[in-house]
N, C-alpha and C positions, 0 to 999 in steps of 0.2 A: 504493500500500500504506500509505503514513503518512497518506493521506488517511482511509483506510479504520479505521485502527488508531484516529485522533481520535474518527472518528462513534459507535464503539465505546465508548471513552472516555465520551464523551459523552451514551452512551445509560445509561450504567451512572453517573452523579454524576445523570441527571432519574431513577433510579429509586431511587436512595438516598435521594434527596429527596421523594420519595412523588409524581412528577408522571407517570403512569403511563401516560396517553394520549401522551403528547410523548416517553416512554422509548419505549413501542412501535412510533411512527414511525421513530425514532432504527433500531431494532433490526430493521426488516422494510425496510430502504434497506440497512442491512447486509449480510442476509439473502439479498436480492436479489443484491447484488454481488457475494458470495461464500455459496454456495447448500450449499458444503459442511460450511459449519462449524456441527459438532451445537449449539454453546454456545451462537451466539445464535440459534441455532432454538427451542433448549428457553427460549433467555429471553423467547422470542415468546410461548411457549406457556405460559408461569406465568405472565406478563402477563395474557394472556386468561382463564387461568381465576380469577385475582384480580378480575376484572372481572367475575366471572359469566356470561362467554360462552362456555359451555361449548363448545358445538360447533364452535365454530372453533379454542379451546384443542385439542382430543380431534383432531381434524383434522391438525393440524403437528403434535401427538404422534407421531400416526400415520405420519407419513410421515420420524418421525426412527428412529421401529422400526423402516421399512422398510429404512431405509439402513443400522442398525446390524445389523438380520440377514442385507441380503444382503453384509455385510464381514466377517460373521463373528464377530461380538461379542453371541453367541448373550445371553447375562447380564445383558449390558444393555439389551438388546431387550426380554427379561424381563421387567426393572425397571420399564421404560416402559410394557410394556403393564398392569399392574400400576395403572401410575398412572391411565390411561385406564379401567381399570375401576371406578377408585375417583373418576374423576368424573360415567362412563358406566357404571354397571353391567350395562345391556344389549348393547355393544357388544364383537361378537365377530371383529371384521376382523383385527385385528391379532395376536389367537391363532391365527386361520385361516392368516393368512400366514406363519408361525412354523413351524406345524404343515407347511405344505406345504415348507419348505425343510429343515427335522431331521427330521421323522419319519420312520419308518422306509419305506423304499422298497418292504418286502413289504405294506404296509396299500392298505388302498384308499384314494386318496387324495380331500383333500375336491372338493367343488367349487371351481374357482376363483374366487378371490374378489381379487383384489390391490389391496392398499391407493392410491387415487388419490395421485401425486404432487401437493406443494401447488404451488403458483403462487400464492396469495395468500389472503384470506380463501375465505368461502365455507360451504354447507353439509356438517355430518358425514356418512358415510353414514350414519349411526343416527341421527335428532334426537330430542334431548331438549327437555323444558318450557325455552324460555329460563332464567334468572336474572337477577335484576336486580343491578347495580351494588353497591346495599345491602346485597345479600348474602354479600359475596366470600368466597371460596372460600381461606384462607391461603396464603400462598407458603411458607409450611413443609411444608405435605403436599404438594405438589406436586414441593416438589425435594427427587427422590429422587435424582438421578444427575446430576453436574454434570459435561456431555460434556468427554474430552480429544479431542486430536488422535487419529486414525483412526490404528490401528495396523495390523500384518498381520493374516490370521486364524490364531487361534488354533491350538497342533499339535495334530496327533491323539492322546490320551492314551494312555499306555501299556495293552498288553495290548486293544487295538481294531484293525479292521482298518482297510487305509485308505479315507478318505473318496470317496464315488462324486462326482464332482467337483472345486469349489474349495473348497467349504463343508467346517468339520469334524463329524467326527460327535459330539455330543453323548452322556456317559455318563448312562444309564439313558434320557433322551429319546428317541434315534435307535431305540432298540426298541420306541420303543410305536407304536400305530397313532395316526393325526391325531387321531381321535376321543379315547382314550386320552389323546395327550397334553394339547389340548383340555381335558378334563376335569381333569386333575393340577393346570394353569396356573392354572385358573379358579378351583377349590376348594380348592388342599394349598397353594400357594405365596403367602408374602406375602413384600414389599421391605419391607427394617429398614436402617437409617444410625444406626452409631457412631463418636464423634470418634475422634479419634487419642490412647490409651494405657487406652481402655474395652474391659472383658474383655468378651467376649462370651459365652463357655464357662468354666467355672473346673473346674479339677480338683479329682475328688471329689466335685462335686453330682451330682445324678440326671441321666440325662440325657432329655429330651424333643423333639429336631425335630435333623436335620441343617443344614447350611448350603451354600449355593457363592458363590462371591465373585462379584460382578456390577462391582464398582471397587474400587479398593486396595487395601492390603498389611496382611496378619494376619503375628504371628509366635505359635510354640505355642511352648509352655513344659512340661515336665515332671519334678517336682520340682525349680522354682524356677530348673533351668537350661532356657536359648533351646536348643530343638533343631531348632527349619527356620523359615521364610519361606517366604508363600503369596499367591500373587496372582491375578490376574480368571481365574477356569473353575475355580480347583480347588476341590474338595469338603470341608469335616470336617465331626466329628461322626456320620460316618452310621451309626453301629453306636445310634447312639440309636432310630433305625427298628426295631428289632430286637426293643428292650427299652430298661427304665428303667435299666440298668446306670451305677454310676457313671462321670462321664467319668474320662477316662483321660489326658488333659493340657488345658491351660489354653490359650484362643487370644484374643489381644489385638488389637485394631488398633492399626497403626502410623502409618495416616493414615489421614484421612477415610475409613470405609469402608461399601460398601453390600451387603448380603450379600441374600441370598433364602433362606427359612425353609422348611425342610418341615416341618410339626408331624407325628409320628407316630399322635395320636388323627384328621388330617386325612389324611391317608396311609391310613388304615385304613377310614375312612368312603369314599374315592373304591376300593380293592379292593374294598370289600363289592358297591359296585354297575358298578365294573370289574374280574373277575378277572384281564384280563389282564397288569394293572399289577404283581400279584403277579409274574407269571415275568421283567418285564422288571428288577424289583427282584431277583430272583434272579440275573440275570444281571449286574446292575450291580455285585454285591457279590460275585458271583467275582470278577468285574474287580477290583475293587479290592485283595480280599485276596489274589488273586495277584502284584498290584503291590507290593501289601508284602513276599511273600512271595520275588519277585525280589528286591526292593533286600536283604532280612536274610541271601538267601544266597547269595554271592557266584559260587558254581558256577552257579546260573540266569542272573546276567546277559547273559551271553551272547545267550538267545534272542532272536530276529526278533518283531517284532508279529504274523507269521501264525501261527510256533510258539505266542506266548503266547495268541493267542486260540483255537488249536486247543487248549491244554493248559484254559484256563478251559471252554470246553464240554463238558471229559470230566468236568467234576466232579459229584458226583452228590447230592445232601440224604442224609440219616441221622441216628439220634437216638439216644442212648443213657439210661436210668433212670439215677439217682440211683445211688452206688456201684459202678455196673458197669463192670470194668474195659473202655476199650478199645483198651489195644498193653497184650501182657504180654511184661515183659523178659525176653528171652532167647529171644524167639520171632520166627520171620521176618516182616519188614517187610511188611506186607499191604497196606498202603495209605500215603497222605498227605494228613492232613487240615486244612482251615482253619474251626477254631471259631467259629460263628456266637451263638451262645448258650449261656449256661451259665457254668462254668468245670471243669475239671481239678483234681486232683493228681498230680505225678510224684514217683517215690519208686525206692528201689533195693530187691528182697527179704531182701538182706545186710544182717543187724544192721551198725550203725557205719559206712555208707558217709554222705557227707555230704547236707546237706539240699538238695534240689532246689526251686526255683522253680514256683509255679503257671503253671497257661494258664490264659489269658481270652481273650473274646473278641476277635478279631482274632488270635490267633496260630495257627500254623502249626505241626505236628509230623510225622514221620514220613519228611519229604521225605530225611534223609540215607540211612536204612536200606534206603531204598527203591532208592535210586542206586546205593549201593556194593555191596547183597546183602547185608548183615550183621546179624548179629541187632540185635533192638532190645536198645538202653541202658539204659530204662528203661521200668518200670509206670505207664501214663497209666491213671487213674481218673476217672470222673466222681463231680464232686463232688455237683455239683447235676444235676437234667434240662439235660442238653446235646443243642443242634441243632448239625449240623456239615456241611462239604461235605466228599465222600471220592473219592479216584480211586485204582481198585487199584494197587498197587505195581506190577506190569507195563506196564498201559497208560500209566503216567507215564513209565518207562526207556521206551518206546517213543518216545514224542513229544519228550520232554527228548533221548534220547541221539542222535537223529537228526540233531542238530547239532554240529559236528565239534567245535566248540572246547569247548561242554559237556561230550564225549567224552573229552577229550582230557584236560581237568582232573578227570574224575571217578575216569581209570582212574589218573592219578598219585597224587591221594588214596588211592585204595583199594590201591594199591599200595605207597604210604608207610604204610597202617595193616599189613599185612604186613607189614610189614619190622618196624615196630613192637614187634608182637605176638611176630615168632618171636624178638626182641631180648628182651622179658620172660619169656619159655619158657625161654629159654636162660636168664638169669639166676635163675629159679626151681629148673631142673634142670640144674645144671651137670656138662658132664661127668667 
């Protein structure tokens, strides 16, 4: 091992040095030895495309996707393949094999194609025109993802069901068909790398592309204080899909980080000519805003991933015009909705009650009235043309209260607002 750790060493002070034939021997004697480690596989592979050999570059690329997808570290796989297109544009192995491990299990799956294991140089399955030496290819666009240590795979995200094997299922990927996904990788997705304390989102600007973390640590900010930490799978941004809405907090890197971009005008161009990217988008973003919509209320916690992915199904699209009220206070709880578009006002019809807060997108309403029976609180209005998801008030107490411990805190709630209630009766009308 300390033998092994020097050659390493060693390979990395002949590439500092610009000796890059003598680093690449250095680093494929490594390689060999120890066949798992992504680092100096990918420093074989920026070697080679520095040298203008593309194909043998796109090659070990290839087969460090492989490894990274079949362990589960879908984002980085991503990444890589990412890279391989930008030195092979034509070469679609490494999507293919992607596709056949995340995508969705009801699609019809592609042909098999599995990326050849390397063993050493060799031809790409795809050849491109050589390049000569002269031309090299920078070692800055190439290193997008500088491998760590192979971790577990990633957990299943909330509000998913679980994964059909060992693999997890990927949110919004795992629904599309291979083709589908395929096309999303090739055309909506690009790898972007910022140092460590570069905003990447700032609060307040427009927003234009979602993100997911492929390596390191983001933290969001809003209004100037840190409110979470986010590392490799999770998603922000994605209400920017939606609309140019201002964002709605600031996300920083914390260290080196590689994120993967969905542009929303590139989003919108692969729907035009795959609709079915639309519904898997539909479904991705109940996901999500029911996950929000569990952590903000603390009676949902509770549910199981099958409750929550049965509760995300039952939601349905709706739209409301400009002005048009949609919950009027005082009236029974019809539904519970999570704002896709738009925004709200909520208000009380009582001169002098106090001012209420808007919704915007991303927020959630209706869920309490829906639970306890109780009239609504408040007049929710649409400010602007709002889209929204709605699930009737009944079918939600259905799926929600089937769970004991949801149950169980909902009935003492509503039975402390009783108590409540007949406590300011009584004090109103004393006998």
């Amino acid at each position: 091992m300390t033998q092994l750790r020097s050659q390493k060493d060693r390979a990395t002070q002949l590439l500092q040095k610009g000796k890059l034939t003598a680093a690449l021997d250095e680093f494929r004697q490594a390689l060999q030895a120890e066949p798992g480690d992504q680092s100096v596989r990918q420093k074989v592979a920026e070697i080679l495309a520095h040298q203008g050999r593309v194909d043998e570059a796109v090659e070990v690329y290839a087969e460090a996707v492989r490894r990274y997808a079949e362990q589960g570290h879908f984002f980085k796989a991503v990444a890589l393949s990412r890279v391989i297109l930008a030195l092979e544009p034509t070469h679609q192995l490494a999507l293919q094999l992607l596709a056949e491990l995340y995508a969705s299990r009801q699609g019809v799956a592609l042909p098999k194609s599995p990326i050849p294991r390397v063993q050493g140089t060799g031809s790409a399955p795809q050849a491109s025109p050589p390049r000569s030496a002269s031309s090299p290819i920078p070692l800055a666009y190439v290193q997008l993802v500088k491998a760590a240590p192979v971790q577990a795979p990633a957990p299943t995200p909330a509000g998913l069901p679980a994964p059909q094997g060992e693999l997890p299922l990927i949110p919004l990927f795992s629904s599309l068909t291979p083709e589908e996904f395929v096309a999303v990788l090739a055309g909506a997705v690009e790898a972007r790398t910022f140092p460590p304390q570069k905003p990447i989102i700032t609060e307040g600007e427009p927003g234009g592309a979602m993100y997911a973390i492929a390596q390191g640590v983001v933290s969001v900010w809003r209004g100037g204080q840190r409110v979470a930490e986010l590392e490799e799978g999770a998603f922000f941004g994605e209400m920017a899909l939606l609309s140019g809405a201002s964002r709605m907090a600031s996300v920083v890197a914390e260290t080196e980080v590689v994120v993967l971009e969905f542009a929303r005008e590139k989003m919108d161009d692969i729907i035009a000519r795959y609709p079915g990217v639309l519904a898997g988008l539909e479904q991705f973003f109940r996901e999500r805003l029911l996950v929000n919509l569990v952590r903000a209320n603390p009676l949902l916690q509770p549910l199981t991933d099958p409750e929550r992915a049965q509760l995300a199904a039952a939601f349905h699209s709706c739209g409301y015009a400009a002005n048009e009220v949609v919950v009027e206070e005082g009236g029974v709880g019809e539904g519970v909705f999570l704002l896709l578009r738009g925004s709200c006002t909520t208000s009380h019809l009582a001169p002098g009650e106090c001012a209420c807060p808007d919704l915007v997108e991303g927020d959630a309403f209706g869920e309490l009235a829906a639970l306890t029976e109780v009239t609504a609180p408040l007049r929710v209005m649409a400010r602007s043309p709002v889209q929204a998801l709605r699930i009737a008030a009944g079918d939600f107490r259905s799926i929600v209260m089937a769970n004991p411990e949801v149950n169980r805190r909902v009935r003492q709630l509503a039975g402390e607002r009783l108590t409540r209630q007949a406590q300011l009766e009584l004090m109103a009308h004393p006998a």
